[in-house]
N, C-alpha and C positions, 0 to 999 in steps of 0.2 A: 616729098612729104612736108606739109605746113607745122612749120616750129610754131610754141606758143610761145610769146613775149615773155619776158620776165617780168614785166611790169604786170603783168595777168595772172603771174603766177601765185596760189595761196601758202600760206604760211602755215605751217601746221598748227596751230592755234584755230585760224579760222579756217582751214580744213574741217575741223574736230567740229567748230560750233557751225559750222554752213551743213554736215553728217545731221547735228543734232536737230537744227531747223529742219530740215529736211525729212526726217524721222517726226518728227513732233507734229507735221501735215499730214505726212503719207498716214502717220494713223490716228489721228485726230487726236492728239493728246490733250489740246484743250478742254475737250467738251468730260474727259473722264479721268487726268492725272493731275492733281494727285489725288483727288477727295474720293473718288470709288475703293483705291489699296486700302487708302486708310482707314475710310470708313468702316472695309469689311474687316480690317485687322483690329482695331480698336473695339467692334463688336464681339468679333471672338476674344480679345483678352476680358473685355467684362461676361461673357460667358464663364469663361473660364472660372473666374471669377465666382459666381453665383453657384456652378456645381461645386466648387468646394467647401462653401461653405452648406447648400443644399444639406448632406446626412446630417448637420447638426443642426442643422435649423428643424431637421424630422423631431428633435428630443429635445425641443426647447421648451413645446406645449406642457408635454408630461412633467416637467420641471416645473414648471412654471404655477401648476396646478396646486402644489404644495408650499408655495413661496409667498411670504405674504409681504405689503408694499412698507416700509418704513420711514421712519420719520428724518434720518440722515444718510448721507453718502457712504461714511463709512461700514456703514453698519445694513448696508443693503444687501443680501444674499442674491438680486434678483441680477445685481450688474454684474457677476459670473454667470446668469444663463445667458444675459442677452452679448454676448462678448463675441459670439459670431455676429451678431446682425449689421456691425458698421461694413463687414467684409462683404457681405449681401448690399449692401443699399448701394456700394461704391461699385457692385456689380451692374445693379440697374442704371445707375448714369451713365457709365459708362457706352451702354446701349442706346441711351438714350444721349449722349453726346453723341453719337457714330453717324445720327441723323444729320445730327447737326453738321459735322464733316460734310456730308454729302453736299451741303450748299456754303461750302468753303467759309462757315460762320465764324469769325474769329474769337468768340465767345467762346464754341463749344471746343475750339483750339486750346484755349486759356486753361479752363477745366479740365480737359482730358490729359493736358500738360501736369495740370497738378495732382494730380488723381494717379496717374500713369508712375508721378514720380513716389507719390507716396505709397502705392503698391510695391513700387520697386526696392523704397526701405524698408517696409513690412516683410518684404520676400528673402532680403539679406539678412535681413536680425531673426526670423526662422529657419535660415539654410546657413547662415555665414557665408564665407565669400564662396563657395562652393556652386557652380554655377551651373543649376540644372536649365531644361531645356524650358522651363517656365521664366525662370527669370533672365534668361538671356531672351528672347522671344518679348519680357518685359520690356530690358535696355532698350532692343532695336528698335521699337513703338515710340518709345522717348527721344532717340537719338533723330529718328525718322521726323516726327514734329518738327524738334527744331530744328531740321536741314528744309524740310518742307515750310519754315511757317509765316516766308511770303505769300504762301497762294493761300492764305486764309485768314482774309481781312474783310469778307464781307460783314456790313450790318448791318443784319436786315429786323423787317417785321419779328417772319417767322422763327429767327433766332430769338427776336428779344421776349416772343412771345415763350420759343421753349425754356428761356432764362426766367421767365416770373412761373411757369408751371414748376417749373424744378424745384427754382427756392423756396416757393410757396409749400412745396409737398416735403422738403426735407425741413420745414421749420417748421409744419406740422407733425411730424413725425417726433423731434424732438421734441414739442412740446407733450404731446400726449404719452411718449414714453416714459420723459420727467416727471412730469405730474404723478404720472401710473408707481413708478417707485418711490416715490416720495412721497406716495397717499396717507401714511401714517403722521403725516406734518402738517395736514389740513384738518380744517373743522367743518363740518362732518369729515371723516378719513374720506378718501377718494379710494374705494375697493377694487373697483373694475375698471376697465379700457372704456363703457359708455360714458362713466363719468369724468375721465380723465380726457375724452373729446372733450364732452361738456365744456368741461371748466376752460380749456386749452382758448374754444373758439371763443366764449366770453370774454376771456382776456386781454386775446389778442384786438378783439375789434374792440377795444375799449369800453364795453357795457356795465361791466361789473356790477353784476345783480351785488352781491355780496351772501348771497347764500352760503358760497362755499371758503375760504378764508384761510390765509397760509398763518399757521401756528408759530412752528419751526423755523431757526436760524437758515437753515439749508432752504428751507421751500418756501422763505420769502427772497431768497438772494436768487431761487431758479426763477421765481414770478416776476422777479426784476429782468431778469439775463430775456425771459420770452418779450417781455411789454417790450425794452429796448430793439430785440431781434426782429419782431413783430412792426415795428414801425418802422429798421431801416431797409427791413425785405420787400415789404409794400411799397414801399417809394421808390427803391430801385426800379423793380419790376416794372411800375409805372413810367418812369423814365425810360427803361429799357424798350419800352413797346411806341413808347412817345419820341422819343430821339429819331429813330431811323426814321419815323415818318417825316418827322422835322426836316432835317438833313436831305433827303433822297428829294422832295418836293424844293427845297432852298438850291439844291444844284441842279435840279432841271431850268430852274430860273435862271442860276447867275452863269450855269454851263454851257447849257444849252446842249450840250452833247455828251458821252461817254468816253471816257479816255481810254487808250485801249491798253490792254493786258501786258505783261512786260516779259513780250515772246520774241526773238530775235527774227528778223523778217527784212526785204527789200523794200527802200524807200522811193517811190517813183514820183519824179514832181515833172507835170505834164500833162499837156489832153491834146497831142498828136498821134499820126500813124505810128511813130518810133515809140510812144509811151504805149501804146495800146499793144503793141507785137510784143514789145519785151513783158509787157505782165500775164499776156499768155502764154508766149515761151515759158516765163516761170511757173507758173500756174500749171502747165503742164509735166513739168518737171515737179510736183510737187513742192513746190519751193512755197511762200507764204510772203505776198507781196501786198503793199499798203499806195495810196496813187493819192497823193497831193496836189490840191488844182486850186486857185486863185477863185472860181465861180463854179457852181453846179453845171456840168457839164449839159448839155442837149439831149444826148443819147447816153444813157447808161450802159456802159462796156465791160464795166465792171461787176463785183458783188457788191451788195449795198456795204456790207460791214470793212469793205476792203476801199472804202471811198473816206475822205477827210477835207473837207474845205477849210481854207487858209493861206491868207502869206507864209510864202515857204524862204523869205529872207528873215521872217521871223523867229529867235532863239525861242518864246514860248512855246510859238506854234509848232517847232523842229521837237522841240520835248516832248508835248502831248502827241507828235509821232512819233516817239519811238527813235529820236535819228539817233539818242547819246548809246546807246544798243542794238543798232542796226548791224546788217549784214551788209549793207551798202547805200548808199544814196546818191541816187541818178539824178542827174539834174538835164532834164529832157527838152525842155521847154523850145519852143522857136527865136526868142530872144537872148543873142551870148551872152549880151552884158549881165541879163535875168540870170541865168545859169551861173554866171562868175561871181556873182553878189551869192547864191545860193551855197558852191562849194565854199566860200568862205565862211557862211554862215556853221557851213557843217564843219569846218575843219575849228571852229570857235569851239564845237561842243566836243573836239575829239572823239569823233565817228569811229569803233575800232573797225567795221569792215573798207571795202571800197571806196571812192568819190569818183565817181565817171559825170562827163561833161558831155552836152551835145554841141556840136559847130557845126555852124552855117555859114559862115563867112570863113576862108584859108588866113584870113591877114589878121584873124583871130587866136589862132593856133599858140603863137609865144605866149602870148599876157596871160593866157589858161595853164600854159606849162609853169610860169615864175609863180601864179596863184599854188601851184604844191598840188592839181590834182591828178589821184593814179591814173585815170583813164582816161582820153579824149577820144570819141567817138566823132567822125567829121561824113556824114554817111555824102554829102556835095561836094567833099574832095573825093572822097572813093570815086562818084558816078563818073567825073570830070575825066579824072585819071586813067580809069576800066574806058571810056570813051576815045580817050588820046590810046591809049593802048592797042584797041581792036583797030583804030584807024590806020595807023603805024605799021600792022601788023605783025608788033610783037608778039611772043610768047603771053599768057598770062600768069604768072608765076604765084602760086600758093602763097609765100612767104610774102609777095611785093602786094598781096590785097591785104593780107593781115596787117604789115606794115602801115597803110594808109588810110585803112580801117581804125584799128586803136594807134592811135600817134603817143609814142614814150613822152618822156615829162622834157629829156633833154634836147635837141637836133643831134641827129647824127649819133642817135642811141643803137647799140645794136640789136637788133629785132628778132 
């Protein structure tokens, strides 16, 4: 029976996270974890959300019909009917952030973060700590965020385009509801919701016919609060839709490439037979392996997205692969000195998996053991060896290929 090395042996640490890589291939977790959970949980809590406030948004109309618009806040009868609607509107974003999950927008992160939380005090200060399955179902959404909210830092167009639709529709919304109860503060009164668009979008675009005119203490301090809101929503928005283009177009320039996603994975530096087997072995095993090559190879062996050109003694270049979170970094290559300049590079960034070394040359063997790496691979002493063997006519002994296959870090380790 072939012992396995101790030097090969995994740790339960990177047991656990080689399980996890391994699981995160077998079922593609990149392409749907996390932003599909959450998207669809985030969706149902603003559901939720909107049915309950739903029956009373039935009997806001009939109220509403009898209520007439005033000229101060205090003395407004109308902000008792409208006192469900912020729980409705925080319903709609909500849904309308869920999208935004979908394409891991860091925006609609931010939002559904704060939204999420302030439903959650809303929900406490109506139930106290008493924790029905609503607000516990809130917590986990919240909690879930922030364990999730590395993987949602995109930013993109179509986020910043759903960040200027949003603000723009909740700061019109504000404005014509303001106006609307406050109509008894204007000159002419503002009666109805047509005039109180009216006056809202005059406002804000800065036109100011002067037709309509804030009377009242209250309804020239809300005419203020829109013009100021009005100016810095619009420029946000603008920026929001103008950045990403900025940025996405400035690092295709000074990048030149995508950096990859920060998934634990085998790092393979190499464009030989020994590089090309072991990332189909992995790849077969469902493992998620990454191949670092000095020049665009000839023949493409690989997936395109599983390719990376670069000095691989480079600490940048070892970054933007992945090596400081790697599962392991092979250093494959046909030149040792290449290789040993390489495990040193890795062992700089503190690699928590593997460092395996190829040899070609035996009188290489020490100076790659003193360099500290786990594994040396010498597949030219194996052949030499399996050769003196069969000639010999020895035995071929399981344990004695394993042995000279991965060589330990010490001589004379036991294997």
């Amino acid at each position: 029976m072939i012992r396995i090395p101790d030097v090969m042996k995994w740790s339960l640490r990177q047991r656990f996270f080689r399980f996890v890589a391994k699981a995160r291939v077998a079922l593609n977790l990149d392409a749907w974890f996390p932003q599909i959970p959450m998207a669809l949980a985030v969706g149902l809590l603003g559901g939720l959300a909107i049915l309950n406030a739903l029956p009373r948004l039935t009997r806001i109309f009939p109220e509403l019909a009898g209520l007439a618009p005033s000229a101060s806040l205090t003395q407004a009868p109308l902000l008792s009917a409208l006192g469900t609607i912020p729980e409705a509107i925080v319903g709609i974003v909500l849904l309308l952030m869920a999208i935004g999950l979908l394409f891991r927008s860091r925006f609609s992160w931010a939002i559904t973060l704060v939204l999420a939380a302030a439903m959650l005090a809303m929900l406490l200060h109506h139930y106290g700590f008493v924790w029905s399955g609503v607000v516990a179902y809130n917590a986990a959404i919240l909690m879930a965020l922030l364990v999730f909210r590395r993987h949602f830092a995109h930013s993109s167009v179509a986020a910043g385009t759903l960040f200027a639709a949003i603000s723009i529709l909740l700061l019109m919304s504000y404005a014509v509801l303001g106006s609307y109860v406050l109509g008894a503060g204007f000159s002419p009164p503002i009666m109805n919701l047509v005039n109180a668009l009216y006056f809202s979008v005059v406002t804000m675009s800065t036109v100011g016919y002067g037709d309509i005119v804030p009377k009242s203490e209250d309804a020239r301090i809300f005419v203020i609060s829109i013009i100021i809101l009005g100016i810095t929503v619009f420029a946000t928005s603008i920026s929001a839709v103008v950045v990403p283009l900025l940025n996405g177009r400035m690092q295709r320039l000074l990048m030149g490439e995508k950096r990859r996603s920060h998934r634990s994975h085998y790092l393979i530096i190499g464009d030989n037979a020994l590089a090309q087997n072991t990332y189909r072995a992995l790849r077969a095993r469902h493992l998620s392996a990454l191949v670092l090559v000095s020049v665009p190879p000839e023949r493409l062996w690989m997936a395109t997205e599983d390719l990376m050109i670069g000095d691989a003694t480079d600490l940048d270049v070892l970054r933007r692969a992945g090596a400081q979170y790697a599962l392991g970094v092979l250093a494959l290559r046909a030149n040792d000195s290449e290789n040993a300049f390489i495990i040193l590079a890795a062992r700089e960034l503190s690699v928590p998996g593997k460092t395996v070394a190829a040899v070609q040359n035996g009188k290489h063997l020490e100076r790659l053991r003193q360099i500290g790496v786990d594994l040396i691979i010498s597949p030219e002493v194996l052949g030499g060896e399996l050769l003196a063997l069969a000639l010999s006519g020895e035995n071929l002994a399981g344990d004695a290929i394993i042995s000279k296959l991965f060589t330990a870090k010490a001589e004379g380790a036991e294997i």
